[in-house]
C-alpha positions as semicolon CSV with decimal commas, in nm:
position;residue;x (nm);y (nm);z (nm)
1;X;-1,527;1,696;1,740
2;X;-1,190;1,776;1,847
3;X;-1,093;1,827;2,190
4;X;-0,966;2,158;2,246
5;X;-0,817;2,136;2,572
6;X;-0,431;2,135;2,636
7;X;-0,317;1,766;2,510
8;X;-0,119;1,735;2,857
9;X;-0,448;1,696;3,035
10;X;-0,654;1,474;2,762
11;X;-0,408;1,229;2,605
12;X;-0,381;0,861;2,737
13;X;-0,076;0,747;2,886
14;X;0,020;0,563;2,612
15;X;0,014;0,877;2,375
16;X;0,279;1,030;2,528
17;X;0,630;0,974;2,398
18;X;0,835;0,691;2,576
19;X;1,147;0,814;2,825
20;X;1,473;0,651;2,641
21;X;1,714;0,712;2,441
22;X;1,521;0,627;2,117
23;X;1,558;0,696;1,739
24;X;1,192;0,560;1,625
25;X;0,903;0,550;1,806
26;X;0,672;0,314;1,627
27;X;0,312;0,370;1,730
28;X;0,111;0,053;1,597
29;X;-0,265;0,136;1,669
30;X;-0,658;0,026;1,530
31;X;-0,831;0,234;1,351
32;X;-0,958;0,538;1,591
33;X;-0,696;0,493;1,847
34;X;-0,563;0,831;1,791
35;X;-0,240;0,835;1,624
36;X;-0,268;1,148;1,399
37;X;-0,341;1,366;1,686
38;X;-0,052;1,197;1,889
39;X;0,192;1,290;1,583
40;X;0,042;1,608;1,538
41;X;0,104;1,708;1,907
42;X;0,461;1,537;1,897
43;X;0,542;1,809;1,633
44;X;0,377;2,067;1,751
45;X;0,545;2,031;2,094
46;X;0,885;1,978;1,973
47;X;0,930;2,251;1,739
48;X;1,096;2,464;1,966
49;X;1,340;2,152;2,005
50;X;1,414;2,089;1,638
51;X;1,430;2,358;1,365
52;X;1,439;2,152;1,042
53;X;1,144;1,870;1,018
54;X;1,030;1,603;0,735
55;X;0,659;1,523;0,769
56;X;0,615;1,185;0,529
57;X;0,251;1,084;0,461
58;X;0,158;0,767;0,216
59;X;0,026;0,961;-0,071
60;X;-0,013;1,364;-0,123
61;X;-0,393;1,307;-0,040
62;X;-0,332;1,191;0,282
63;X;-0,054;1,439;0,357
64;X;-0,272;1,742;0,311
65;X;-0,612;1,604;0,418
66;X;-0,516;1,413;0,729
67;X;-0,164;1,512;0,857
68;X;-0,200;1,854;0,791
69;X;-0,545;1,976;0,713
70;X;-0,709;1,688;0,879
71;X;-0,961;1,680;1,177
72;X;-0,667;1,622;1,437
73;X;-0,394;1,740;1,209
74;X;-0,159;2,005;1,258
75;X;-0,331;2,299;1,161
76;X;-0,643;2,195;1,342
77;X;-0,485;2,132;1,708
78;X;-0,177;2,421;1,685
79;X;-0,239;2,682;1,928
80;X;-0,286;3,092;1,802
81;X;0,084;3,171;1,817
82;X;0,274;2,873;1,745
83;X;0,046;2,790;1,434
84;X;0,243;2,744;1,103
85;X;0,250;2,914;0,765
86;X;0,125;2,586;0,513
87;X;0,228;2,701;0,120
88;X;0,115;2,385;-0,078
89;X;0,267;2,496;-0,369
90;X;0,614;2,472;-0,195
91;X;0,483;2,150;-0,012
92;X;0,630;2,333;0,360
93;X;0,540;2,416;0,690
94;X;0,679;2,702;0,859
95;X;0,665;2,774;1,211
96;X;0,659;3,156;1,390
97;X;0,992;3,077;1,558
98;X;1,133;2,949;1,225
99;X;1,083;2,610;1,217
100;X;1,070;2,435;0,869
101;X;0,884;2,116;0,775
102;X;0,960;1,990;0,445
103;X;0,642;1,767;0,307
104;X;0,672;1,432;0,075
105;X;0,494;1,150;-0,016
106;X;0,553;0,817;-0,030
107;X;0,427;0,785;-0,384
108;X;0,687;0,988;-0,479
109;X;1,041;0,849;-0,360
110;X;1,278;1,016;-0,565
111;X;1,122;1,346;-0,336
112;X;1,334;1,215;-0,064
113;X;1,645;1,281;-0,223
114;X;1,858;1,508;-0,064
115;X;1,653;1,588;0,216
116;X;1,783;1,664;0,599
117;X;1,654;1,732;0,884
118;X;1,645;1,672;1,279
119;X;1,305;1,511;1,335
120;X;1,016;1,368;1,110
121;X;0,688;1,226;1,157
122;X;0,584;0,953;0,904
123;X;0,265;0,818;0,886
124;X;0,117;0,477;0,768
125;X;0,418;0,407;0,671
126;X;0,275;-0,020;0,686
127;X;0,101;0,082;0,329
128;X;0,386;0,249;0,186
129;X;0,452;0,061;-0,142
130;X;0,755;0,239;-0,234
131;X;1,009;0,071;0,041
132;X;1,285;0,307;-0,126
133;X;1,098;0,598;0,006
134;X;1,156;0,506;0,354
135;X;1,556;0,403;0,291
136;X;1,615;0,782;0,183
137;X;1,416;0,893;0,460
138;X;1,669;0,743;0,698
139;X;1,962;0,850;0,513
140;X;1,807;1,263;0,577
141;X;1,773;1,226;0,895
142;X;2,129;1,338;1,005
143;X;2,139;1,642;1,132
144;X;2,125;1,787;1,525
145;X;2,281;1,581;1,850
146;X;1,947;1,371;1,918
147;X;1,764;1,300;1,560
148;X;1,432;1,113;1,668
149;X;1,120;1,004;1,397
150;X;0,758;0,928;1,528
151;X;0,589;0,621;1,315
152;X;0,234;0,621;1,322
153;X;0,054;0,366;1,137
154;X;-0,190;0,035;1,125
155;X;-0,014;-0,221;1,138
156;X;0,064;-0,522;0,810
157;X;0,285;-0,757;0,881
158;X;0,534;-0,613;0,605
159;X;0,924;-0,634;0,607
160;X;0,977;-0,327;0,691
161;X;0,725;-0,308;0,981
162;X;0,915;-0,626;1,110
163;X;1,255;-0,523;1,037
164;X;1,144;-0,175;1,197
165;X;1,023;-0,386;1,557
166;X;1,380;-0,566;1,571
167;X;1,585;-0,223;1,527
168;X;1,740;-0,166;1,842
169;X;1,666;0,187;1,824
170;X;1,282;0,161;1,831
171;X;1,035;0,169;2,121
172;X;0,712;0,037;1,997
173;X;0,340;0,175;2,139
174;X;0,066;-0,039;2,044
175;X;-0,330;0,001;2,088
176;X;-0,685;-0,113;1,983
177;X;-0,954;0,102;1,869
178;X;-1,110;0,035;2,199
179;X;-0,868;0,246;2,393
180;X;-1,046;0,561;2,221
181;X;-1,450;0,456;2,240
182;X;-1,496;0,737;2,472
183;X;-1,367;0,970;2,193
184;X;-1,545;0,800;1,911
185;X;-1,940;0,807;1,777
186;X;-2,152;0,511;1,909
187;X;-2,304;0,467;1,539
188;X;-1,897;0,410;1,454
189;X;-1,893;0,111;1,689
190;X;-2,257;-0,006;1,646
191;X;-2,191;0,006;1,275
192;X;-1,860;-0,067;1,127
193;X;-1,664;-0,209;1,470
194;X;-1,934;-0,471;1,494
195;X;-1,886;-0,556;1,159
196;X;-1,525;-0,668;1,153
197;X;-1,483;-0,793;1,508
198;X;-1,369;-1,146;1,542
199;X;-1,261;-1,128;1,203
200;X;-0,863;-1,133;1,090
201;X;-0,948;-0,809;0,904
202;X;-1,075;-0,649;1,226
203;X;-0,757;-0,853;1,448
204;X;-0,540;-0,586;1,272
205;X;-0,744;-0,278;1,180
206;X;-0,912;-0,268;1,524
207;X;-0,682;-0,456;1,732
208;X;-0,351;-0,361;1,573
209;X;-0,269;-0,706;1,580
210;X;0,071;-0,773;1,311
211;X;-0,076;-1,129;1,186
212;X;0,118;-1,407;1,083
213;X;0,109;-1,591;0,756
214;X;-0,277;-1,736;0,737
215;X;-0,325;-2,134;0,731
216;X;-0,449;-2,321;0,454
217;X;-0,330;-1,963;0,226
218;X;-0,107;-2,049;-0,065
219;X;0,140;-1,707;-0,047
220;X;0,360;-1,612;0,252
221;X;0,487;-1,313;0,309
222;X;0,821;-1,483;0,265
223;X;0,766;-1,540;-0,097
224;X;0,766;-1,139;-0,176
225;X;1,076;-1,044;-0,339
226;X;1,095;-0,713;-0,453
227;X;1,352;-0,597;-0,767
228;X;1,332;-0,462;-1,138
229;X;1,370;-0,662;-1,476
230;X;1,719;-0,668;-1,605
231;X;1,841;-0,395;-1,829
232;X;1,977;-0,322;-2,150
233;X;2,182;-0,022;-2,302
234;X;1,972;0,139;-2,577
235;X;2,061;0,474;-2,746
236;X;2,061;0,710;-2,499
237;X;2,052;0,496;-2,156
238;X;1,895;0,202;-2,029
239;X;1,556;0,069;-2,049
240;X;1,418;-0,333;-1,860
241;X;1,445;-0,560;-2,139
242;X;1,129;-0,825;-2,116
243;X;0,983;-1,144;-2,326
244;X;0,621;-1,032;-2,342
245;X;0,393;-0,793;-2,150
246;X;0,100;-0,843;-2,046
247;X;-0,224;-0,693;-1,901
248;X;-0,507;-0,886;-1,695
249;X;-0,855;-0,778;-1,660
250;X;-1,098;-0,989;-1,407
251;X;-1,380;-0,771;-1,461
252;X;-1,643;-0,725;-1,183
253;X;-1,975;-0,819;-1,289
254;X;-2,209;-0,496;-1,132
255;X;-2,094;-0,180;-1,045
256;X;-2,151;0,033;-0,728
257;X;-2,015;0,127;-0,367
258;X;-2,077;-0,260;-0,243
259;X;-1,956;-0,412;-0,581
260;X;-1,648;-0,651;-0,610
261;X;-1,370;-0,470;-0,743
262;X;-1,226;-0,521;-1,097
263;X;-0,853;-0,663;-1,149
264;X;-0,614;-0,478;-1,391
265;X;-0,257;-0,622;-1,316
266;X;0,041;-0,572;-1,564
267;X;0,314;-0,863;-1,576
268;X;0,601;-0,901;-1,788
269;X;0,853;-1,174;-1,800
270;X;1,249;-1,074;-1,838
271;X;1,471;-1,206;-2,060
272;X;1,595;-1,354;-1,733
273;X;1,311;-1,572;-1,760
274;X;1,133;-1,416;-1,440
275;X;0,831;-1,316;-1,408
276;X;0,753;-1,025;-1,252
277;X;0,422;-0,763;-1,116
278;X;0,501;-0,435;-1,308
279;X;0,148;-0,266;-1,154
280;X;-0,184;-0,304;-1,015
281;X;-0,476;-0,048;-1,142
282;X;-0,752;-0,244;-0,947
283;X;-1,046;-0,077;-0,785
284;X;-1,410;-0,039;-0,804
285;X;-1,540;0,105;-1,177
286;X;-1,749;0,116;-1,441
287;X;-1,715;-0,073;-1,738
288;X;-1,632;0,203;-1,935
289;X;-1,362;0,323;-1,658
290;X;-1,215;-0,045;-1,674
291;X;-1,188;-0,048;-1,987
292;X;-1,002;0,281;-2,015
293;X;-0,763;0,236;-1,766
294;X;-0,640;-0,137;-1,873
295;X;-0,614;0,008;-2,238
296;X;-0,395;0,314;-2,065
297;X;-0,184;0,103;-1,853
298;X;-0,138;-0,150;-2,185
299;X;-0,002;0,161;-2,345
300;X;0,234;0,301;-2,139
301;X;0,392;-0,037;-2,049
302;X;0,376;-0,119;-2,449
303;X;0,214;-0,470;-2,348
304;X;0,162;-0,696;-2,634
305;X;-0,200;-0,817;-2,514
306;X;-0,483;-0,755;-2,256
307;X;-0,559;-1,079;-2,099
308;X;-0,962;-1,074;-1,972
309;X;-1,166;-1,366;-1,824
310;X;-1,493;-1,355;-1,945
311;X;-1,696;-1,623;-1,726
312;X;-1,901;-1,331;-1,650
313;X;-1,905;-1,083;-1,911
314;X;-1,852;-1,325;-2,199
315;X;-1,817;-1,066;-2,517
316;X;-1,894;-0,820;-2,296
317;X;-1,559;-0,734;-2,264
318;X;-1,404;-0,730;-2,540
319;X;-1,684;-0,499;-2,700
320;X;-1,566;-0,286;-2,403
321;X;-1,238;-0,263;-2,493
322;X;-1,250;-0,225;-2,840
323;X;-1,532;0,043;-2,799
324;X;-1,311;0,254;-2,568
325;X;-1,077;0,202;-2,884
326;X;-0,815;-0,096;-2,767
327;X;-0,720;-0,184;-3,127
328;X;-0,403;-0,456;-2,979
329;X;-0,413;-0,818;-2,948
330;X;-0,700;-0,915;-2,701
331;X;-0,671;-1,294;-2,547
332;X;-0,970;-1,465;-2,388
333;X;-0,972;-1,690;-2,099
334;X;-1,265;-1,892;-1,932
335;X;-1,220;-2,023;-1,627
336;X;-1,312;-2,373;-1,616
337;X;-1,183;-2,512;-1,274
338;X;-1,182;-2,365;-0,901
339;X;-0,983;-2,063;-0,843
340;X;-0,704;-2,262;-0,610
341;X;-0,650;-2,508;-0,868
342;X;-0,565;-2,211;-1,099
343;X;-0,376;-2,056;-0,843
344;X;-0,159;-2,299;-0,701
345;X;0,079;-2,361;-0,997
346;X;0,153;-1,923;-0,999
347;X;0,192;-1,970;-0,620
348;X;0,448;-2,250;-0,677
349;X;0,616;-1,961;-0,892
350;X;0,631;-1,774;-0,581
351;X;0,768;-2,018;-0,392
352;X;1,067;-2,088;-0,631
353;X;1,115;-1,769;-0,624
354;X;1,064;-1,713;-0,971
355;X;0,827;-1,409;-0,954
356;X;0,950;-1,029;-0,837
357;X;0,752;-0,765;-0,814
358;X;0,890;-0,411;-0,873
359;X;0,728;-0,243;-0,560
360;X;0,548;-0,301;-0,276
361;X;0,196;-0,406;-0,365
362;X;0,039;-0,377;-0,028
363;X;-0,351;-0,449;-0,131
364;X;-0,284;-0,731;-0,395
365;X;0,005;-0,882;-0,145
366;X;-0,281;-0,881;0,176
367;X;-0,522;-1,074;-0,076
368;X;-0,266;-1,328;-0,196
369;X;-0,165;-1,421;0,172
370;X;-0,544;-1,456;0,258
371;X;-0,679;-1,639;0,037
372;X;-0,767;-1,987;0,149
373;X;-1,035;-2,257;0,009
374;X;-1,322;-2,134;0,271
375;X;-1,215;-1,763;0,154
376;X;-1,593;-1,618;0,048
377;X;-1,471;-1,269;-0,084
378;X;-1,387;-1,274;-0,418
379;X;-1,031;-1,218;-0,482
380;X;-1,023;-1,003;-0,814
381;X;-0,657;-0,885;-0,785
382;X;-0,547;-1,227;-0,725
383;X;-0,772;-1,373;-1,045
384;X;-0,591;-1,145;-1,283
385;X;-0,252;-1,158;-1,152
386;X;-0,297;-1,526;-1,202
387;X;-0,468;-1,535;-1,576
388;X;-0,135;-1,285;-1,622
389;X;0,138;-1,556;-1,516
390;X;-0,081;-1,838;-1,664
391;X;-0,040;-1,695;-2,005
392;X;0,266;-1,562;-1,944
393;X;0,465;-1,852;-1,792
394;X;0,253;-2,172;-1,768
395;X;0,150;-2,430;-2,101
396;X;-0,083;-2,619;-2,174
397;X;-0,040;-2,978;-2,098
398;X;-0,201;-3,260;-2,327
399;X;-0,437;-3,323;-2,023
400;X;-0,717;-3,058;-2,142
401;X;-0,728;-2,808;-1,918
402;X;-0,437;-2,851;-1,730
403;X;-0,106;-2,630;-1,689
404;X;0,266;-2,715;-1,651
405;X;0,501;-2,422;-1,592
406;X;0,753;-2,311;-1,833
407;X;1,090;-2,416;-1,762
């Protein structure tokens, strides 16, 4: 339930913004700490200061339903007479005393275009996988004597987050979930806290803590590069020019809230010889679901096979496909050794650098950096981004089951 009384007299020490002479403040909390409501009161409290405001969330979803709409969002903690006008359809906030925030989405970075103003709030900006997003962001916010941006977020131990914590022109707030209990449902920490304490998850979604690469994992975060296939002129502009496209499907073997998920990751290699992650459609689905979203995503990306591992499903999945009416070239793969010993080869792609992806990948990226032999989850977005690269850039060696990579 959200505290009504004036934020002056309820907010932590901590929530209130720093004294300086900042640009950023970057507030890197757990889960529960209270960083919407801290943004939301920033704004709300400065909009006599600055007239012209970009509010930034990580998708539209999470824009309307927590920044905005949301149980400590703007519209739920603004005070009768300094409440803003909110017209969806024109994706803006406007204030009584004229006060304009513009609204965009990460997911969208070509919205960012253009776009000026004096002050912005951005939120989760760690799980942004559109980096570009963020770059025009910075270029907009020009205008006024004393331009300042509040970050809130949970922390990942991305480049940007990093690059963010060195800027000179950034005071960082940090805070665990703990700092909040008071504020927070018993049944929240009996629950769910107890459930990831102690654990690395729970480290940074409870204790905000930016974790380094794991031990014993074969990615680093330093193997991440980030850039598009190379191009070729084609009647009427340019399109990437790739080798072979392909699409990966590690299908889960049951389906329901505490299922694994199922993998669907597109790769393509370049004519640069490259490889690189073109997109990741993973989640939790049916079969039927699956099915129709690795046949979409094989379509729009014009793939020349779907790539499936069928330990568990066997012909399972392949009646799947062609029942939701995949009619292309279907390749199947059995896995016959442990997943590191499949893995390690693509990793060693990584680490020569020979593998791009074209955006920010933040869920498949946090399971390739923690996966390690003892890991007991089962990494499904890792499984078909490697089955992608194996067929894509790896041979068969005379040794039976065995791969060498392709020079």
């Amino acid at each position: 339930m959200l505290n009504q009384r004036p934020w002056l007299a309820i907010a932590r020490p901590e929530q209130l913004p720093p004294d300086g002479d900042w640009l950023t403040w970057l507030i890197l909390a757990g889960r529960g700490w209270g960083k919407t409501r801290t943004g939301a009161e920033w704004v709300q409290a400065n909009v006599s200061r600055y007239g012209r405001w970009i509010l930034a969330g990580r998708t539209s979803g999470d824009l309307r339903d927590i920044m905005i709409e949301g149980e400590s969002g703007i519209l739920r903690i603004a005070k009768d007479g300094n409440r803003p006008a909110y017209e969806p359809s024109k994706r803006r906030l406007t204030w009584p005393n004229g006060a304009v925030a513009v609204l965009r989405s990460a997911d969208e970075p070509e919205g960012f275009r253009g776009l000026q103003g004096e002050a912005a709030w951005v939120d989760e900006l760690a799980a942004w996988e559109h980096p570009e997003a963020w770059e025009q962001l910075q270029l907009g916010i020009r205008l006024g004597e004393f331009p300042r941006q509040v970050v809130t977020t949970t922390p990942r131990p991305t480049l940007l987050i990093r690059d963010l914590l060195k800027d000179t022109g950034t005071i960082a707030t940090s805070g665990s979930t703990y700092d909040n209990r008071d504020n927070l449902a018993p049944k929240f920490f009996r629950d769910i806290v107890s459930r990831y304490e102690g654990t690395r998850l729970g480290r940074q979604e409870l204790h905000a803590e930016i974790l380094d690469d794991l031990p014993g994992a074969l990615w680093t975060r330093s193997m991440f590069a980030y850039g598009d296939a190379p191009l070729r002129r084609v009647a009427g502009g340019i399109q990437p020019e790739y080798r072979r496209i392909v699409v990966a499907l590690d299908p889960a073997v049951t389906y329901g809230p505490e299922s694994d998920e199922t993998g669907i990751i597109a790769a393509g290699v370049g004519i640069d010889a490259r490889g690189y992650v073109l997109d990741d459609q993973s989640g939790r689905f049916s079969p039927n679901d699956w099915a129709k979203r690795a046949i979409a995503l094989h379509d729009d990306l014009k793939a020349d096979a779907i790539v499936a591992e069928t330990n568990n499903g066997g012909d399972m999945v392949e009646q799947m496909l062609r029942s939701a009416g995949f009619e292309g070239h279907y390749i199947k793969v059995t896995a016959s050794r442990g997943k590191r010993v499949r893995a390690e080869p693509i990793a060693g792609l990584y680490e020569q650098g020979r593998i791009s992806h074209v955006r920010m990948f933040t869920e498949l990226e946090d399971q390739l950096c923690t996966f390690t032999p003892e890991s007991v989850v089962s990494p499904d977005r890792l499984d078909a981004l490697v089955w992608a690269f194996t067929e894509l850039m790896l041979e068969p060696s005379y040794s039976g089951d065995q791969f060498s990579m392709i020079a």
